[in-house]
C-alpha positions as MATLAB code, in Angstrom:
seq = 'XXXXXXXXXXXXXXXXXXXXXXXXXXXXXXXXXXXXXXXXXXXXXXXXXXXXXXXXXXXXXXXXXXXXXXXXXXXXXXXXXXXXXXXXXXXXXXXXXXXXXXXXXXXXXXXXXX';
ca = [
     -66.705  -38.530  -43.948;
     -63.259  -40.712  -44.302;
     -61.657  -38.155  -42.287;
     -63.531  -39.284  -39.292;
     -62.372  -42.229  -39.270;
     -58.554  -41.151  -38.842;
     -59.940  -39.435  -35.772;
     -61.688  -42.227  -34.122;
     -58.377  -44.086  -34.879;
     -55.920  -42.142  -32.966;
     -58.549  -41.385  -30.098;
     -58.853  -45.562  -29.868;
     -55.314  -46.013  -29.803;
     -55.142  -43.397  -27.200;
     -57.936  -45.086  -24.761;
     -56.888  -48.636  -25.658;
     -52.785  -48.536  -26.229;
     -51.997  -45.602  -24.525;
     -50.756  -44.228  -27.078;
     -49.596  -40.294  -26.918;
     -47.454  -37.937  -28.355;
     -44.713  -36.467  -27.207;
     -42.041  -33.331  -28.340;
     -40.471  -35.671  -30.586;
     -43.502  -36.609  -32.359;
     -43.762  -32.910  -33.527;
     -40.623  -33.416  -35.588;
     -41.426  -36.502  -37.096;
     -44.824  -35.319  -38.084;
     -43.237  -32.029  -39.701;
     -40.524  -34.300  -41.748;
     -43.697  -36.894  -42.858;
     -45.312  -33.287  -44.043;
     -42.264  -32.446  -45.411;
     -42.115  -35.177  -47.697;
     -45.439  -35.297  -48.707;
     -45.438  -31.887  -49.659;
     -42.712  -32.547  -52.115;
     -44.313  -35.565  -53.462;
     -47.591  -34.011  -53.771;
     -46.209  -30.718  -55.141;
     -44.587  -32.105  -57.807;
     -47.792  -34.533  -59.123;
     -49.488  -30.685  -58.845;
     -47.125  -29.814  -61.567;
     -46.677  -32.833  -63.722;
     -50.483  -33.545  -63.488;
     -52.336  -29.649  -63.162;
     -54.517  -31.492  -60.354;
     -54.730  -28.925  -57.236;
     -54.721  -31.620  -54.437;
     -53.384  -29.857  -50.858;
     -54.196  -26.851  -52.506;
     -50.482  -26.258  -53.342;
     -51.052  -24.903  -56.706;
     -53.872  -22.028  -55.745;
     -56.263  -21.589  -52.873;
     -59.476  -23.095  -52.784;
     -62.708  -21.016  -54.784;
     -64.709  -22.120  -51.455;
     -63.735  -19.829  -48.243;
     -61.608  -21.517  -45.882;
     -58.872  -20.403  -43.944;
     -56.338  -20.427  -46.668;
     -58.242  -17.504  -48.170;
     -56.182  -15.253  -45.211;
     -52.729  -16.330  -46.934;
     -50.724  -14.319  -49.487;
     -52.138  -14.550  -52.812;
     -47.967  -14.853  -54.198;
     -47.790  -18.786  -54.399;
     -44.264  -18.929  -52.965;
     -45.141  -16.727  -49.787;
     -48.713  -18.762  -49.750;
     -46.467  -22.018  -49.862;
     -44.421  -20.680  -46.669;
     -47.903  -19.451  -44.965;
     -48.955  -23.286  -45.313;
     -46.313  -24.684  -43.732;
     -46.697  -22.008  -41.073;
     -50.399  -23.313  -40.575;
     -49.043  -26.621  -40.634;
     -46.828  -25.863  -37.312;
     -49.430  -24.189  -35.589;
     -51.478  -27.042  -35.838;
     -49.550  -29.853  -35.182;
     -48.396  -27.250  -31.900;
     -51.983  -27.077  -31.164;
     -52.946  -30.132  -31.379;
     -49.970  -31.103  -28.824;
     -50.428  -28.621  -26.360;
     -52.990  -30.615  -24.129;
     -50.437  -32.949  -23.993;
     -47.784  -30.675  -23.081;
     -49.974  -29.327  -20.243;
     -50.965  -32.428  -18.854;
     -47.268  -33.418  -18.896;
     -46.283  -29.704  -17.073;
     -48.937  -29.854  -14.872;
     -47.864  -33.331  -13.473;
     -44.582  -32.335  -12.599;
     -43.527  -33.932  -16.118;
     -40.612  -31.968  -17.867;
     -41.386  -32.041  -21.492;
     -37.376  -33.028  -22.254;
     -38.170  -36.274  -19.780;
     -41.682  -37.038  -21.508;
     -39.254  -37.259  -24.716;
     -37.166  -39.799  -23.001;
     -39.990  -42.014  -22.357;
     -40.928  -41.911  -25.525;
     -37.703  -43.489  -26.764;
     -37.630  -45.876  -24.203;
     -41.010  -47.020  -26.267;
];
């Protein structure tokens, strides 16, 4: 599907730009999901529409069927999710940085020198 193609794009720009990311990136990606949540959260309520799921949980079994069923709680949960996988998703990088003698505050340095 579309999604696919996001994937394909950041593993190119890995191979071909070197491209990485780094502690900092963890921060900017959780402010860029901050503000879409707020923009998206409030078309939920002007519009009724359910897109991120931010106004119920999906009929369909997926992992947001483990969060609270109280919407402000489930709200929190996502954002929890949210961390955990944008921490996931970093780790390799963080291990390949530790186990090269990297410190992660000095990969962060590197990055700003980009």
């Amino acid at each position: 599907t579309s999604h696919c193609g996001i994937i394909i794009g950041v593993i190119f720009l890995m191979l071909t730009r070197r491209y990485r990311p780094y502690p900092m990136s963890i921060v900017r990606v959780w402010l860029w999901s901050e503000f879409y949540f707020v923009v998206t959260f409030i078309a939920d309520e002007l519009t009724g529409f359910n897109y991120g799921f931010l106004l119920h949980k999906p009929e369909a079994f997926s992992i947001l069927s483990f969060l609270s069923d109280s919407r402000p709680l489930y709200l929190l949960q996502m954002h929890g999710v949210a961390l955990v996988f944008f921490l996931g998703l970093y780790a390799p990088f963080a291990i390949y940085d530790l186990w090269k003698g990297k410190s992660l505050k000095n990969a962060g340095k590197q990055e700003a020198a980009l």
